[in-house]
N, C-alpha and C positions, 0 to 999 in steps of 0.2 A: 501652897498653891500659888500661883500666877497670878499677879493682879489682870490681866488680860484672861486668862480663863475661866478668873471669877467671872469677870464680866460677861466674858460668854456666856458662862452658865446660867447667869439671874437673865441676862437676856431672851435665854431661852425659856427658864421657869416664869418668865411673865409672858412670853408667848404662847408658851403650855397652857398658863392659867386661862390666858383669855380667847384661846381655843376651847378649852373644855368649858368654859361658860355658855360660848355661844349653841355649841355641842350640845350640852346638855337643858338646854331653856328648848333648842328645837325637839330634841328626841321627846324631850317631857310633853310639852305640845302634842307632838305627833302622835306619842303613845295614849294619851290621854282622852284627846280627840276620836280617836280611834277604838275606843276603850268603850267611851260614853254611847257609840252608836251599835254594840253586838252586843249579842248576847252570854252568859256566863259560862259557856265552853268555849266558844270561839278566842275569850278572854284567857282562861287559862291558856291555849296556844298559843296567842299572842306574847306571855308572858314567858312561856317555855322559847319561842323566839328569842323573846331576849337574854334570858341565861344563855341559851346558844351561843350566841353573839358575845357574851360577855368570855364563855368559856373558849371561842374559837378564837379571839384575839389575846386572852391571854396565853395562849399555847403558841400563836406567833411571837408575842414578844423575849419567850423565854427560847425559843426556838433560834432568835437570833441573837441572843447572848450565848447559847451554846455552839452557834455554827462557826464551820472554821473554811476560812477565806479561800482555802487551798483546790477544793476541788472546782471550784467556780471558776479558778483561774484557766484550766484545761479544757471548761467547755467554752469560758471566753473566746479562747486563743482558736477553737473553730466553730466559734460562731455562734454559737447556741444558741437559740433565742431565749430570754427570761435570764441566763449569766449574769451579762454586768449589773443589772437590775439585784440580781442576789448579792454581786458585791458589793453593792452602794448600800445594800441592807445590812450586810454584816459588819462593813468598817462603820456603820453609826449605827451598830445595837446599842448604843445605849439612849439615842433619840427615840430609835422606834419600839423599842420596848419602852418608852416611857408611855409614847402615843399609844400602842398597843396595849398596854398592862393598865396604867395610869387612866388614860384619858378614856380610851372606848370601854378597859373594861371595869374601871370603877364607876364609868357613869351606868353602863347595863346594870350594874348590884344595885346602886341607887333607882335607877328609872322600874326594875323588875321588883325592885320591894313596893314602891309608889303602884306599880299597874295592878302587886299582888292587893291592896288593900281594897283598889275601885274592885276589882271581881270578886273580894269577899261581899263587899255593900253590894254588889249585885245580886248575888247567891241569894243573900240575910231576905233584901227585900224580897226577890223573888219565892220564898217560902214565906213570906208576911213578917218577918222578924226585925224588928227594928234597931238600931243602934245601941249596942252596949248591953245586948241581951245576952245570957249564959251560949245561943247557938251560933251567934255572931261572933264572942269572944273565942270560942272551942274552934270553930272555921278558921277565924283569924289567926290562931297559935299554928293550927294544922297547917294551914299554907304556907305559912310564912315559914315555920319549919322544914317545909318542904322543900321550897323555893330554895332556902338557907345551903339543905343536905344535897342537890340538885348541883348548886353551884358550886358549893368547897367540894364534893364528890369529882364532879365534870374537871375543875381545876384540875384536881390531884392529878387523874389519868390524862389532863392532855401536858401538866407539867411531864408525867414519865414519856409519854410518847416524844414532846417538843426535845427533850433529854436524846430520848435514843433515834431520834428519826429529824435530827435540825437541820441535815442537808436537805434531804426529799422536801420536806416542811416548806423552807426559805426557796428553795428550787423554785416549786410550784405556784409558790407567793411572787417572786422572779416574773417567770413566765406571764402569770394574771395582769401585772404592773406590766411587762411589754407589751403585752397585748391592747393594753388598756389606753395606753400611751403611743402606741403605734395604731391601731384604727378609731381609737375618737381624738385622736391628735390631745389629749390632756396631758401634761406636765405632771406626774405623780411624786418622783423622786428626782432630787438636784444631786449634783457632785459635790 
């Protein structure tokens, strides 16, 4: 390897890192916050929120390691809107599957196990059960289990789909990033 690409690369794994720092301190907050003020359903959906979120972005990022540059080119070439947005996604699949896989969706597996525990102590208390009881430990295994089978299950199926669907997939991603970037004027992807 290149001493110039090394560099690149740790330059970017320290700005990975200390993205997914900040990333992750705010989601925690947020979820947390958020956690403390509903009640123990509304928590479990919260929590199913965030495996979502973990399982939609990593089906993005493997989506753009699978996609291939070529059909993008021909809706560039008339115009298409969300194209060149998918090219700039696919010639750096391996950034954005890093921020996609890496960053949003290993901090979702972390923040979704941390939000599964506050809504077992909510459940525990709310039946009068207190901490480290046999119905609090049984809850806790159950959930977390769940949560577990939820997201390596969600993963699996949206790896197959990101596999056989990563033009449509990147397309659509495309399109959101023009849209996003043409009417709230934001900067999402560089060249």
């Amino acid at each position: 390897m290149k001493k110039t690409h090394l560099q690149k690369s740790i330059k970017f794994s320290v700005s990975i890192a200390v993205i997914t720092f900040v990333l992750a301190a705010i989601f925690s907050i947020v979820s947390s916050s958020v956690l403390s003020g509903v009640n123990s359903t509304v928590g479990l959906l919260i929590v199913l929120v965030i495996v979502l979120i973990g399982v939609v972005f990593d089906m993005l990022g493997i989506a753009a390691t699978a996609a291939d540059e070529v059909p993008f080119h021909a809706m560039a070439a008339e115009k298409v809107n969300g194209a060149k947005q998918a090219i700039i996604i696919v010639r750096n699949a391996d950034r954005f599957a890093s921020f996609c896989n890496d960053v949003i969706g290993d901090i979702s597996g972390i923040i979704s196990g941390t939000a599964t525990a506050i809504v077992v102590l909510q459940i525990a208390n709310g039946f009068g059960y207190s901490e480290g009881t046999t119905f609090q430990i049984t809850l806790s295994v159950f959930l977390t289990s769940l949560v577990a089978a939820l997201t390596v299950g969600g993963k699996a199926l949206g790896k197959y789909m990101a596999i056989h669907a990563s033009t449509t997939i990147i397309f659509t991603v495309g399109k959101i990033i023009a849209f996003v970037e043409e009417k709230l004027k934001i900067k999402v992807l560089s060249k």
